[in-house]
N, C-alpha and C positions, 0 to 999 in steps of 0.2 A: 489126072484121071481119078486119084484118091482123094479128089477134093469133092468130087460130085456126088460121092457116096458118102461123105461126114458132114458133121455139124458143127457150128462153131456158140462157144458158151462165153456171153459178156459177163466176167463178176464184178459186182461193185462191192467189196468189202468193208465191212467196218467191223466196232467193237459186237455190234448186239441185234447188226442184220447185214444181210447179203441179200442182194439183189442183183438183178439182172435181166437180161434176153438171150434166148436160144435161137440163133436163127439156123436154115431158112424160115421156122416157123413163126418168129416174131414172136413165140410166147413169151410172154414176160411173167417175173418169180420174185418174190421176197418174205423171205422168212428169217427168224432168228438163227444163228451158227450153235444149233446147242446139238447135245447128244445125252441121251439117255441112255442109263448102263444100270447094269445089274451084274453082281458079283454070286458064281455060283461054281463051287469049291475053291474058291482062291483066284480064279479064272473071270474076268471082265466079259460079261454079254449083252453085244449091243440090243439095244432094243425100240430104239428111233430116233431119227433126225429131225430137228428142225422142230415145227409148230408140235408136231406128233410128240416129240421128247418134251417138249415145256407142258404138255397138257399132261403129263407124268413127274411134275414137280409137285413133291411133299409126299408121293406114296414110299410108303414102307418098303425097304429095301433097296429105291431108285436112287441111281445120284445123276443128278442133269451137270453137264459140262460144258463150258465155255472155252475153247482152246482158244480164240481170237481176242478173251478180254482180258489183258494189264496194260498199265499207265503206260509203260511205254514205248512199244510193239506188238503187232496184231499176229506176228508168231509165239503167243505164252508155251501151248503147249503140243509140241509137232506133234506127236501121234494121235493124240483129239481132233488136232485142226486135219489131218488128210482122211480118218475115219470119216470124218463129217462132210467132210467133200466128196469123199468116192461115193457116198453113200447119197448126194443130191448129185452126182454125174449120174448113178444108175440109174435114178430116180427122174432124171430129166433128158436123158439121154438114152436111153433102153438098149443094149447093142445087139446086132440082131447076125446073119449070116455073112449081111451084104452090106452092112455100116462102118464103116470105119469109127475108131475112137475120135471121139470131138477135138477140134481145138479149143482151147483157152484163152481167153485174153483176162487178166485177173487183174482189177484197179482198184488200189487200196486207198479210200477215202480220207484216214484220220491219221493220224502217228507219224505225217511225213516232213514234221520241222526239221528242216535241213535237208531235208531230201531220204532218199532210200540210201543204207550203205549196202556196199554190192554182196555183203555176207546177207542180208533183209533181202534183195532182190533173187540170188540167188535161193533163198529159201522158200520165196512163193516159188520162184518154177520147179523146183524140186518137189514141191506141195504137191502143184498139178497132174505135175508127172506121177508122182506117188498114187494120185487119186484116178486115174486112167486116162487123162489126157495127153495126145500123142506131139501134141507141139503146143507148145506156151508161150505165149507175151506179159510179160509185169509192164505195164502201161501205165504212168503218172504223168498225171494233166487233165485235162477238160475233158469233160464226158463225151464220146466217139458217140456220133451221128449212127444211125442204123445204116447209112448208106458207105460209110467208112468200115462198116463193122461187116457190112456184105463183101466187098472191093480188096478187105483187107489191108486199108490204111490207116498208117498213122501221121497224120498232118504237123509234116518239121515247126519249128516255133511253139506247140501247143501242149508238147508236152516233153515225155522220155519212155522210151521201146527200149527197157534192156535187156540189153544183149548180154547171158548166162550164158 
């Protein structure tokens, strides 16, 4: 019953964009994973996500942040990287009386030589969950059809669904 009332969020993450679709709307979204901040007495003030925070690169007193970019995991810096997420679930996600919090399916693009270790797997769904999502899939393998993405499957052989 609580499915009919939620939404489900494909991420495609990488270093220096995320992307994805929201269905049942089919919107689809890609922006940069940045966050714009502003420090105002010692205390960090968000002040936008995404395209909105990069067009706030070089002004005086902003610092734009990347929690998804180092060499060698797309988790550099958690509490950047789930600010920056909660902040594109409200933003794509609106929640209203009668909506349930979205599900997630979060597919991380780059950094997976060798595979995910289950402390990296575990740390995206702890992301999601941090960022308002009510049930999470870390999804590695081939990019999910919209019609697997509706159905809610993930097709044996093509990839890994883990289980946190």
């Amino acid at each position: 019953m609580l499915e009919h009332f939620s939404s489900t969020l494909y991420l495609k993450l990488s270093r220096h964009w995320i992307s994805g679709v929201l269905l049942p709307s089919g919107q689809a979204f890609g922006e940069p994973p940045l966050l714009a901040l502003r420090y105002e007495d010692g205390k960090p003030k968000v002040l936008a996500v995404g395209e909105a925070a990069q067009q706030l690169q070089g002004q005086a007193g902003v610092e734009v942040l990347n929690g998804f970019d180092h060499p060698r995991t797309l988790l550099a810096n958690y509490p950047i990287c789930e600010k920056t997420l909660q902040l594109l679930f409200r933003r794509l996600v609106p929640r209203t009386l009668f909506k349930a919090a979205p599900i997630a399916i979060l597919h991380p693009q780059e950094l997976l030589e060798g595979g995910l270790t289950m402390v990296e797997a575990r740390g995206f769904h702890e992301l999601c969950r941090g960022a308002g999502a009510r049930k999470v899939h870390v999804w590695t393998g081939r990019e999910l059809s919209i019609d697997e993405l509706r159905n809610g499957q993930f097709p044996d052989g093509a990839g890994t669904d883990w289980k946190v």
